[in-house]
N, C-alpha and C positions, 0 to 999 in steps of 0.2 A: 462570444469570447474565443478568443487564439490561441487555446490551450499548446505548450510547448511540449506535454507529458508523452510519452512515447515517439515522440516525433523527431527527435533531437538528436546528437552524438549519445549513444550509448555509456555506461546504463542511465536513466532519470534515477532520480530520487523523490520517495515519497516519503514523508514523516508522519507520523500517524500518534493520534492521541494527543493531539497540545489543547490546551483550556485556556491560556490565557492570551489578552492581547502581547503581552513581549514576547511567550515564547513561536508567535506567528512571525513577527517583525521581526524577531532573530532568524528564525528558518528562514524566510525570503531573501532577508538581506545577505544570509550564509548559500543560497544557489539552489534551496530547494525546487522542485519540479512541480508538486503536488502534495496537497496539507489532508489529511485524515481527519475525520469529525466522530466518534465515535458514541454511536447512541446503542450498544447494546449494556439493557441496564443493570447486568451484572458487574462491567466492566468498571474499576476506578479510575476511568478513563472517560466515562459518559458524562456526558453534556446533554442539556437540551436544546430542540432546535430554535428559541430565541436565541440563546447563545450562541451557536453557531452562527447566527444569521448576522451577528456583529462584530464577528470574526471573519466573517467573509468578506465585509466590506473593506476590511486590510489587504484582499489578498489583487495583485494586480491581475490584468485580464487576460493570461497566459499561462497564469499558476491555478491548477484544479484542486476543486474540494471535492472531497471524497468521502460520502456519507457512509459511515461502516457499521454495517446492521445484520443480526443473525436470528436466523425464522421470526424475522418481524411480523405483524399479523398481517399488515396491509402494505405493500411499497406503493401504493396509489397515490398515500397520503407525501411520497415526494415526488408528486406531478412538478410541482414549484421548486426543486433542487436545481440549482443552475451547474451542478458538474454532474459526475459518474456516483454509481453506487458499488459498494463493494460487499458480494455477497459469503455471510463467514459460517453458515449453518447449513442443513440440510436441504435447499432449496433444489426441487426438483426442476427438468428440463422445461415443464409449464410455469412454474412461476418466474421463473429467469425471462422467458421469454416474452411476459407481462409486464416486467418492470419499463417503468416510464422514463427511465434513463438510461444511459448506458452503460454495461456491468463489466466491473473486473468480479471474477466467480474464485475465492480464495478456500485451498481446501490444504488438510493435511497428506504429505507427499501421501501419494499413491499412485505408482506406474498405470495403472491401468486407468485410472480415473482423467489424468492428467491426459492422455492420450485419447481415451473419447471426447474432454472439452473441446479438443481439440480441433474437432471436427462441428463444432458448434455455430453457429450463426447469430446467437443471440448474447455474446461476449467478445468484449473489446483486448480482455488478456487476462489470464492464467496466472494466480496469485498462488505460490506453493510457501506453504510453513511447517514448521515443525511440531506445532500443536493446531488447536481448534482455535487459535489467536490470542496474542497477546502473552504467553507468558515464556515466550524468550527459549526454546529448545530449536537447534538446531535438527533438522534432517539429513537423511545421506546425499552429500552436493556430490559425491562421487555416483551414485547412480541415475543422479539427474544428468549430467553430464554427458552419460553416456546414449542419450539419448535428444537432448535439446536441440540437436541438429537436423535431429528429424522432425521437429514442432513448429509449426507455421501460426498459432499466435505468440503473441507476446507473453512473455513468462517472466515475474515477479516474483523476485527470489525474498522469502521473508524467515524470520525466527531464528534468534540466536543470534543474529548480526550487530557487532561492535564496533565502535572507531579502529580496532586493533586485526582486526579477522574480515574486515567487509572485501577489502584489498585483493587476500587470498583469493576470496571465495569470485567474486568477479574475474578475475582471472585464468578462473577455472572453466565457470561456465557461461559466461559472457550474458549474463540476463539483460532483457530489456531495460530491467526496472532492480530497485531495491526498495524493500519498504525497511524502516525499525521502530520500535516506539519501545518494548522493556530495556533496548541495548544501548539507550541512550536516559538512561532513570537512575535517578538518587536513589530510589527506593522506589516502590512501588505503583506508578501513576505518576512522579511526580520528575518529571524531567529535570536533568540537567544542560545548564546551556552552555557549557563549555564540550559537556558530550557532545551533544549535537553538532553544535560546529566542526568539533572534532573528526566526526561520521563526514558529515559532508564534505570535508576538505579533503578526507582519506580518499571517496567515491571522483571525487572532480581529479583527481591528481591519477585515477587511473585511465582516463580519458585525455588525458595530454601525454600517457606512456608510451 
């Protein structure tokens, strides 16, 4: 596969947490980059991986699935994921470097933390949020900023991001990537698809600025 994800005009987009087949066909056909699957099974967001697997078959061969898991017991068992894994718990620099695909490592901002992945080998780019995932709190983009220039992976700016603020905040600190999933929700897990589009036409229109 030709994945486009990081590879592109600046920032990609990645949407994260969709369960059904239209809100995938919407995200694609609205310019997403890469579609989130998330199997951590706390989250109102979890699927399982049949369902995923027929979700996937929507996605063309340039858009990445991103299977989003946290202190899973085994990542062995996605030998067979055909895109990256996004790691959202406490996985040490050993398990990362076992996973059988390629890792975005998402953590809550921490200058220092984001600075040793930094120097990593065994991650494709640096997912920063505002929580432990998923429940939509912004971090300080002022002190990421003041340092993102010195970071040589890819940095995915996540948590808190709306159709209304994504603008700003790209602006500011030029991330590779965005992710959103509570910033585009009715309520709770349960997306809306005029948010969405909305996200993504705010992000695309900052790349024609």
């Amino acid at each position: 596969m030709n994945y486009s994800f990081l590879r592109q005009l600046k920032p990609s987009i990645k949407i994260c947490g969709l369960k059904s087949e239209e809100e995938v066909d919407i995200a694609v056909g609205a310019g997403a980059d890469a579609i989130g699957f998330v199997f951590a099974k706390d989250s109102p967001r979890c699927i399982d991986r049949s369902h995923a697997a027929r979700l996937i078959l929507q996605l063309p061969p340039e858009i990445l699935p991103v299977a989003v898991v946290q202190n899973y017991d085994d990542l062995q068992d996605f030998s067979d994921w055909p895109g990256w894994l996004q790691l959202c718990g406490e996985e040490d620099s050993q398990i990362i470097s076992s996973a059988p695909c390629p890792v975005i490592k998402a953590l809550q901002w921490n200058k220092d933390e984001v600075k040793s992945l930094d120097t990593s080998d065994h991650i494709e780019a640096i997912l920063i949020d505002g929580s432990t995932g998923g429940l939509g709190e912004m971090f300080d983009i002022d002190s990421l900023e003041k340092i993102i220039d010195t970071l040589k992976k890819p940095i995915i700016v996540a948590g808190g991001l709306t159709p209304t603020n994504v603008a700003e905040v790209i602006k500011k600190v030029h991330p590779s990537a965005v992710d959103v999933s509570s910033g585009i929700e009715s309520s709770r897990g349960v997306k809306d698809i005029a948010l969405m589009c909305e996200f993504i036409e705010a992000v695309i229109q900052t790349r024609d600025a």
